[in-house]
PAVEXRO-747381 format. One record per atom (N, C-alpha, C, CB): residue number from 1; chain; x, y, z. Coordinates in Angstrom, 1 decimal. Each point is the difference from the previous one (the first is absolute). Glycine has a CB too. Example, Ala and Ser with C-alpha at 12.3 -4.5 7.8 and 13.67 -1.06 7.14 Angstrom:
R   num   chaine        x        y        z
R     1        A     13.2     -5.7      7.8
R     1        A     -0.9      1.2      0.0
R     1        A      0.9      1.2      0.0
R     1        A     -1.9     -1.2      1.2
R     2        A      1.5      2.3     -1.9
R     2        A      0.9      1.1      0.0
R     2        A     -0.8      1.1      0.8
R     2        A      1.2     -0.6     -2.2
% end
This chain:
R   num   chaine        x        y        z
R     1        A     70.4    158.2    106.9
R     1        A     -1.2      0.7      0.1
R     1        A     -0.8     -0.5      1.1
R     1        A      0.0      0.5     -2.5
R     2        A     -0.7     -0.1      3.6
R     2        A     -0.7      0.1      0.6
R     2        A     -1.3      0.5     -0.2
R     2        A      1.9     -0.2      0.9
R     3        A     -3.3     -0.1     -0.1
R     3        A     -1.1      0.1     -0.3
R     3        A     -0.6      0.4      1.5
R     3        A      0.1     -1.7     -2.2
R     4        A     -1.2      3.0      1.4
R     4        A     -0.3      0.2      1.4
R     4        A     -1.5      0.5     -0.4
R     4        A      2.6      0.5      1.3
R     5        A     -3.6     -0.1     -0.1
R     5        A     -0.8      0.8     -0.2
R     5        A     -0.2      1.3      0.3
R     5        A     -0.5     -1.7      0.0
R     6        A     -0.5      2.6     -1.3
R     6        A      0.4      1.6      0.7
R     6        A     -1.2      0.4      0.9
R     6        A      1.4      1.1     -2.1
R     7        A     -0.9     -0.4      3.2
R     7        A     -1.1      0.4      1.1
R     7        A     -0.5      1.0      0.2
R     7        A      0.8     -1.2      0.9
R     8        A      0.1      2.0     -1.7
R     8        A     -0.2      1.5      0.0
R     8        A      0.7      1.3     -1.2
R     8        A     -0.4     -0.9      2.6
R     9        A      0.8      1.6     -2.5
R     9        A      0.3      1.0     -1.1
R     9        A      0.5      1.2      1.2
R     9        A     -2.0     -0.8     -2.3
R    10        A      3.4      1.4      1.6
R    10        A      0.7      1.1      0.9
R    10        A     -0.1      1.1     -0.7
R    10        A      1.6     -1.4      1.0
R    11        A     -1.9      2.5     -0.4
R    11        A     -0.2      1.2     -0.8
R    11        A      1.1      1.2      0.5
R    11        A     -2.6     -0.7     -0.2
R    12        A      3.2      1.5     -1.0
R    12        A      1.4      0.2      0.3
R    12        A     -0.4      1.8     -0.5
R    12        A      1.8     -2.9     -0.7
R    13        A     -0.7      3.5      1.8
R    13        A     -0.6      1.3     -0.2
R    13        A      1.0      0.5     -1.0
R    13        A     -1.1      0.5      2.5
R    14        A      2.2     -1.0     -2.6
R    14        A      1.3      0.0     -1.0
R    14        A      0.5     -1.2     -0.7
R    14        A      0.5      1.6      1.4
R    15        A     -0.4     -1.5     -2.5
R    15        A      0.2     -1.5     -0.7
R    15        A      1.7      0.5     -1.2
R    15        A     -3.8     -1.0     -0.1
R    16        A      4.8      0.0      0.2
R    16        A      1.1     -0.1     -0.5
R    16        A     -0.6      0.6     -2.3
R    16        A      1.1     -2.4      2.9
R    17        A     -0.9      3.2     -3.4
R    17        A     -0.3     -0.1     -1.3
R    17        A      0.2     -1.3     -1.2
R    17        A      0.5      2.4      0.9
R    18        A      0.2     -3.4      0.0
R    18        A      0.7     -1.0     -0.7
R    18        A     -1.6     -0.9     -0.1
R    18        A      3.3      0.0      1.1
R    19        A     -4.0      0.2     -0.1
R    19        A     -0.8     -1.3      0.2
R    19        A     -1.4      0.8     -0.5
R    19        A      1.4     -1.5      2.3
R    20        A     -1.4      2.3     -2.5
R    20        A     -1.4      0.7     -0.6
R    20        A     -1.0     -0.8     -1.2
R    20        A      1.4      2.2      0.4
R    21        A     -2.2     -3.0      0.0
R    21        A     -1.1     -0.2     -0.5
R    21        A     -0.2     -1.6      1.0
R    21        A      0.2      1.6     -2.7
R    22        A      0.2     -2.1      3.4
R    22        A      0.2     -1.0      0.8
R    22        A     -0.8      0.6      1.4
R    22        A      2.5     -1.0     -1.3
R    23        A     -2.5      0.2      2.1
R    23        A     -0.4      0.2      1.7
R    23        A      0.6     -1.0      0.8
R    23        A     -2.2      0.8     -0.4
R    24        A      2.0     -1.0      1.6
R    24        A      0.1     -0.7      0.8
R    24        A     -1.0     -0.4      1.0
R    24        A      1.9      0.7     -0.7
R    25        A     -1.8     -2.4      1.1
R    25        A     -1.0     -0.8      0.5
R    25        A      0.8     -0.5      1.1
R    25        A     -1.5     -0.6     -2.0
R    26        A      0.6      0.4      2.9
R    26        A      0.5     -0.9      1.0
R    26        A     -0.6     -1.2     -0.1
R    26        A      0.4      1.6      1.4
R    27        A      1.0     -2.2     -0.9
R    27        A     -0.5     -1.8     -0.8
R    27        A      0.3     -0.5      0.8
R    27        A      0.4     -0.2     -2.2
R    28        A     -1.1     -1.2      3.0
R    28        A      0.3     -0.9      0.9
R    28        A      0.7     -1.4     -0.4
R    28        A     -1.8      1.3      1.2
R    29        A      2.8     -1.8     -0.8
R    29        A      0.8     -0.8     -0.9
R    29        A     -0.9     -1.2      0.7
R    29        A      2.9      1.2     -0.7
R    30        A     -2.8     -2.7     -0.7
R    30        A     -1.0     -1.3      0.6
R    30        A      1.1     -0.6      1.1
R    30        A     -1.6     -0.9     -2.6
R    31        A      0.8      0.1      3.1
R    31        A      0.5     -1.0      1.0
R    31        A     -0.2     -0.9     -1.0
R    31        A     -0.5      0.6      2.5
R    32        A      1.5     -1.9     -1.5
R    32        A     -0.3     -1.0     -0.5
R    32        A     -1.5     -0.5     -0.1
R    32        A      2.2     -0.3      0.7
R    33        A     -2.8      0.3      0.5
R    33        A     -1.5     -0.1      0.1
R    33        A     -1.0      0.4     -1.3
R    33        A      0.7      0.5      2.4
R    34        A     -0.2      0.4     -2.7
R    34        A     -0.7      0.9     -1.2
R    34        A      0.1     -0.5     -1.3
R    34        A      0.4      1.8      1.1
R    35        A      1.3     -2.6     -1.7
R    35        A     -0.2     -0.4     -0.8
R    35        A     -0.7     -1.4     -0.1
R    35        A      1.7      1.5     -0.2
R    36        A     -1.8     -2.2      1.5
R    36        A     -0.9     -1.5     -0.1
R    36        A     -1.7      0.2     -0.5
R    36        A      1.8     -1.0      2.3
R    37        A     -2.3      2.4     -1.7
R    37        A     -1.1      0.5     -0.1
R    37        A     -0.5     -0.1     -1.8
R    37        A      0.8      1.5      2.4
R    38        A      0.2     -0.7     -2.4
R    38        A     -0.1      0.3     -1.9
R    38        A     -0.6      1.4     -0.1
R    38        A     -0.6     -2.7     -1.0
R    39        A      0.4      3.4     -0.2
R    39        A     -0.7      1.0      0.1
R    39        A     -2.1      0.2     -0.4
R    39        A      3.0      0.5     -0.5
R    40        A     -3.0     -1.7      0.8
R    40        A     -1.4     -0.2     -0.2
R    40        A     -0.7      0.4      1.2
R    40        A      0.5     -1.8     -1.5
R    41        A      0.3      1.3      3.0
R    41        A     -0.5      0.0      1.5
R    41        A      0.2      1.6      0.3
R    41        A      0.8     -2.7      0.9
R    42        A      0.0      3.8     -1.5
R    42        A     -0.2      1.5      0.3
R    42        A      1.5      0.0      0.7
R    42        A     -3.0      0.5      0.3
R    43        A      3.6      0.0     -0.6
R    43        A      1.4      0.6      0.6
R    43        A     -0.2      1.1      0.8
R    43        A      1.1     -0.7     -1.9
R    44        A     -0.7      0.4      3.2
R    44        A     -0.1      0.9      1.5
R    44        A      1.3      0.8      0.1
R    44        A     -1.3     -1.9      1.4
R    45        A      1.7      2.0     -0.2
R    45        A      1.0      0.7      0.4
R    45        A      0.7     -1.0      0.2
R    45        A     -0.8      1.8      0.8
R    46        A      1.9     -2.0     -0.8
R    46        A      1.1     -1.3      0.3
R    46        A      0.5      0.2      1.7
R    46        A      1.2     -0.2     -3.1
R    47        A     -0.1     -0.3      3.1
R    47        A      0.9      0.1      1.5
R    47        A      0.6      1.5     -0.3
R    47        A      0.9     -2.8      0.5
R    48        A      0.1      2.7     -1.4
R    48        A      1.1      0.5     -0.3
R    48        A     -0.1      1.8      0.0
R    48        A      0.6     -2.6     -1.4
R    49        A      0.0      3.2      2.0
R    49        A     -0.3      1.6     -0.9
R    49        A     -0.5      0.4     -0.7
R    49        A      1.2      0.2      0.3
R    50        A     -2.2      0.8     -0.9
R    50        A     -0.5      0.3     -0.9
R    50        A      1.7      0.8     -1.1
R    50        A     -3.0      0.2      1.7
R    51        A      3.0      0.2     -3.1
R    51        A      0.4      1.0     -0.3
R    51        A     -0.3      0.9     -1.2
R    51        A      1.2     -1.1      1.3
R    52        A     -0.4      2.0     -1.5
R    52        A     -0.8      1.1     -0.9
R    52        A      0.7     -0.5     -1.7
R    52        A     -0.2      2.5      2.3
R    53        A     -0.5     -3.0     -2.9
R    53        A      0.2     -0.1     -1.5
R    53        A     -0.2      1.4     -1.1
R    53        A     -0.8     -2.5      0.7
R    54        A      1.7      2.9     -1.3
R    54        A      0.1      0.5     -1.2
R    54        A     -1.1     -0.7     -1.2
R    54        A      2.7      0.6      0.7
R    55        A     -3.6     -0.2     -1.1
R    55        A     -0.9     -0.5     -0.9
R    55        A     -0.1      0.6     -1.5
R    55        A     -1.2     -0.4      2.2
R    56        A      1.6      0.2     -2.9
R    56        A     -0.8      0.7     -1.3
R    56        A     -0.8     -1.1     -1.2
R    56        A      2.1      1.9      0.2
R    57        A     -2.6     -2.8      0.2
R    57        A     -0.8     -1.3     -0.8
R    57        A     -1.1      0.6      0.4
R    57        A      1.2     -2.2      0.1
R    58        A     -1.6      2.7      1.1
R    58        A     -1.6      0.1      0.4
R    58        A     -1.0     -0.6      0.8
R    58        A      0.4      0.4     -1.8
R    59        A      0.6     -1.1      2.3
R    59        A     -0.4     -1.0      1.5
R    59        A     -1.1      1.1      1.1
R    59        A      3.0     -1.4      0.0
R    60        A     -3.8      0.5      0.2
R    60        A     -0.8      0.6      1.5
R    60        A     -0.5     -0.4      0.6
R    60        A     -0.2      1.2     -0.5
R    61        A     -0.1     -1.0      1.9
R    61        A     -0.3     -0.4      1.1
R    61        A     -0.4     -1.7     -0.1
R    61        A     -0.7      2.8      0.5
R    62        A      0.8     -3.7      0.2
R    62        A     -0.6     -1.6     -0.2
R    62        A      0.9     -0.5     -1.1
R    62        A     -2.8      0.3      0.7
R    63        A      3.5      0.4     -1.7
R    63        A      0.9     -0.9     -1.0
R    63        A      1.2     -0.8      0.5
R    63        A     -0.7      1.8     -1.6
R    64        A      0.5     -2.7      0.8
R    64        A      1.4     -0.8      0.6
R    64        A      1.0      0.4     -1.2
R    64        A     -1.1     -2.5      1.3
R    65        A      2.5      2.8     -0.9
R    65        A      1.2      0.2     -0.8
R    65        A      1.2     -0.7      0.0
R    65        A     -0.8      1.8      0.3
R    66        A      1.4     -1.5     -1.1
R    66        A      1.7     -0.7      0.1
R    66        A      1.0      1.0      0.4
R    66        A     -0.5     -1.6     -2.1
R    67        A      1.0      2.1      2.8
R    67        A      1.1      1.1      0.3
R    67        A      1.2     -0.6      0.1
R    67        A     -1.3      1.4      1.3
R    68        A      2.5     -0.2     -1.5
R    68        A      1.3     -0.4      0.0
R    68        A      0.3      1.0      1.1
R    68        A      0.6     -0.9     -2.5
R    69        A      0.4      1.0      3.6
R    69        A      0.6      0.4      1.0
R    69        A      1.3      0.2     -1.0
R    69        A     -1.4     -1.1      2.3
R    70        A      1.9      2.2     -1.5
R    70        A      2.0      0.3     -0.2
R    70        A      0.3      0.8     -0.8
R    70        A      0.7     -1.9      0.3
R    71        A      0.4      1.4     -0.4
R    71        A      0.8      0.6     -1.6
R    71        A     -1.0     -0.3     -1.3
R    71        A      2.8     -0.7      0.8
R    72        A     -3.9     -0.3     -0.8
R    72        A     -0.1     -0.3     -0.8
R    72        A     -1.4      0.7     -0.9
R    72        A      1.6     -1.7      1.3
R    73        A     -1.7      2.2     -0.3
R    73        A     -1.8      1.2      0.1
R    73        A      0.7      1.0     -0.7
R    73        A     -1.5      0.0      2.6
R    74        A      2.4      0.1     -2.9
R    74        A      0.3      2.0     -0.6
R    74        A      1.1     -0.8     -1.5
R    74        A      0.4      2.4      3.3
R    75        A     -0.3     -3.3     -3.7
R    75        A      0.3     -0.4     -1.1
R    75        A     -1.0      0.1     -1.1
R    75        A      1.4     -1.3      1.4
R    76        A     -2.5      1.3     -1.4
R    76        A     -0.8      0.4     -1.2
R    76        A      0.2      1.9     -0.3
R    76        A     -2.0     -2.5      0.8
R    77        A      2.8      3.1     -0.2
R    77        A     -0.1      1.2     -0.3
R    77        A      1.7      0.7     -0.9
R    77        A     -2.4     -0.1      2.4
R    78        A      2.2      0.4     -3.0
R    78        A      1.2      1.0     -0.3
R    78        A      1.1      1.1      0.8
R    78        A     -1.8     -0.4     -1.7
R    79        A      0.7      0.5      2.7
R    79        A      0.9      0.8      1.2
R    79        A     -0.7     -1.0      1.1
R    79        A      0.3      3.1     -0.8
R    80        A      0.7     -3.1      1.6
R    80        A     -0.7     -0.9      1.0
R    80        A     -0.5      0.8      1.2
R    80        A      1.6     -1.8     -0.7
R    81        A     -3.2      1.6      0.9
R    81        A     -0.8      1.2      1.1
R    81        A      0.2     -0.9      1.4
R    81        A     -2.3      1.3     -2.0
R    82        A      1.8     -0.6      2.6
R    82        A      0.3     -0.7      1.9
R    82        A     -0.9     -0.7      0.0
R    82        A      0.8      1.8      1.5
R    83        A     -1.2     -2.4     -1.8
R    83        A     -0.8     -1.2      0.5
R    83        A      0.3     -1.5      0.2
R    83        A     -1.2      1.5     -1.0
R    84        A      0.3     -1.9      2.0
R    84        A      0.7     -1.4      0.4
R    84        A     -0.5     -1.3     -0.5
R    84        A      0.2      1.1      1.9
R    85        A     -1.5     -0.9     -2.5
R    85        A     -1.1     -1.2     -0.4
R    85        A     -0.8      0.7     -0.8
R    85        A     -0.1     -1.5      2.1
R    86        A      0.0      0.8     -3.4
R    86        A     -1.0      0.2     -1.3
R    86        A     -0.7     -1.1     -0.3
R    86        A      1.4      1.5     -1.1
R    87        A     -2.5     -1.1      1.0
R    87        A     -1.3     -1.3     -0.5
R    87        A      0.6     -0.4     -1.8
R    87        A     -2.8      1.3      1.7
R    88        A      3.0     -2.9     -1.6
R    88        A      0.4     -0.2     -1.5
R    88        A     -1.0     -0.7     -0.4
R    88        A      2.3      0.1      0.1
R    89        A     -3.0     -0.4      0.5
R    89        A     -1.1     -1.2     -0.5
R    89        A     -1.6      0.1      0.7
R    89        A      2.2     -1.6     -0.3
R    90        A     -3.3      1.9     -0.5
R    90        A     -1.3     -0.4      0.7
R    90        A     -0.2     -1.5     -0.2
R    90        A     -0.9      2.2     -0.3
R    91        A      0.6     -2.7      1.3
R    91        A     -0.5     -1.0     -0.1
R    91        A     -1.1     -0.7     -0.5
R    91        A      1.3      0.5      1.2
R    92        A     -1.7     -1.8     -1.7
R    92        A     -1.7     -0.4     -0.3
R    92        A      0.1     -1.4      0.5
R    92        A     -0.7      1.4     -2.2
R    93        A      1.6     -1.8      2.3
R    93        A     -0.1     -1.4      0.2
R    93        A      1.2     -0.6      0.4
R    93        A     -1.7      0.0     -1.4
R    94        A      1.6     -0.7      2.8
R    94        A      0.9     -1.1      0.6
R    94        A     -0.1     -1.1      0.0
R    94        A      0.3      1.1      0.9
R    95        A      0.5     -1.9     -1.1
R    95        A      0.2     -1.8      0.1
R    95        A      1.2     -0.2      1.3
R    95        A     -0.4     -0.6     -3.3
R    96        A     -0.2      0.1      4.3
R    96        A      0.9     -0.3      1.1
R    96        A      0.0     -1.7      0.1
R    96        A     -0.6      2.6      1.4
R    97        A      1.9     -3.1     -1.6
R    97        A     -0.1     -1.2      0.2
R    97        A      1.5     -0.7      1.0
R    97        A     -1.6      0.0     -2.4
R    98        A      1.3      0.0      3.7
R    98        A      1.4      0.1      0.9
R    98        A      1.0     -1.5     -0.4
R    98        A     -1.4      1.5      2.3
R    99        A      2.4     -1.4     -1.9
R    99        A      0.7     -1.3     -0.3
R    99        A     -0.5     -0.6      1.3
R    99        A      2.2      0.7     -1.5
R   100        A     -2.4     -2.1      1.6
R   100        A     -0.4     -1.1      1.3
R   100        A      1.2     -1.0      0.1
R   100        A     -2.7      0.0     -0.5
R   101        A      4.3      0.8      0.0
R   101        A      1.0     -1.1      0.4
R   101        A     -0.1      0.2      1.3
R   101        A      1.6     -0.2     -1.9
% end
């Protein structure tokens, strides 16, 4: 799982029937930078590509999340719909403690 922040929300003029009551967010994945921060200092935009998450928890705009990329995004469903990345987790709270070997 990966963690990111959402920056925005995609609005779809046609939507697959499989995914009906869900949306999608655009979510900016953390840097390392971000996790030393914590989520207390405000999660920005990172380096890395933004991308578009499958949502149905209720995430929005400024939330931090947990997403899964791949094969592994369309495993919570019974038919598997086209999507690449689903929000599995809202976040409330991080504990970052790096190793110093």
């Amino acid at each position: 799982m990966k963690l990111g922040t959402v920056i925005g929300r995609v609005t779809l003029s046609k939507s697959s029937e499989l995914l009906k009551g869900g949306r999608y967010l655009v979510v900016s994945p953390f840097s390392r930078e971000q996790y030393a921060k914590g989520l207390d200092k405000g999660a920005g935009m990172g380096k890395d590509p933004s991308l578009v998450v499958y949502d149905n928890l209720g995430a929005g705009v400024g939330h931090v999340i947990g997403y899964e990329e791949g094969r592994e995004a369309a495993q919570p469903f019974e038919v598997y719909p086209p999507i690449d990345a689903i929000n599995a987790a809202l976040v409330d709270t991080m504990f970052y403690n790096p190793w110093k070997g």
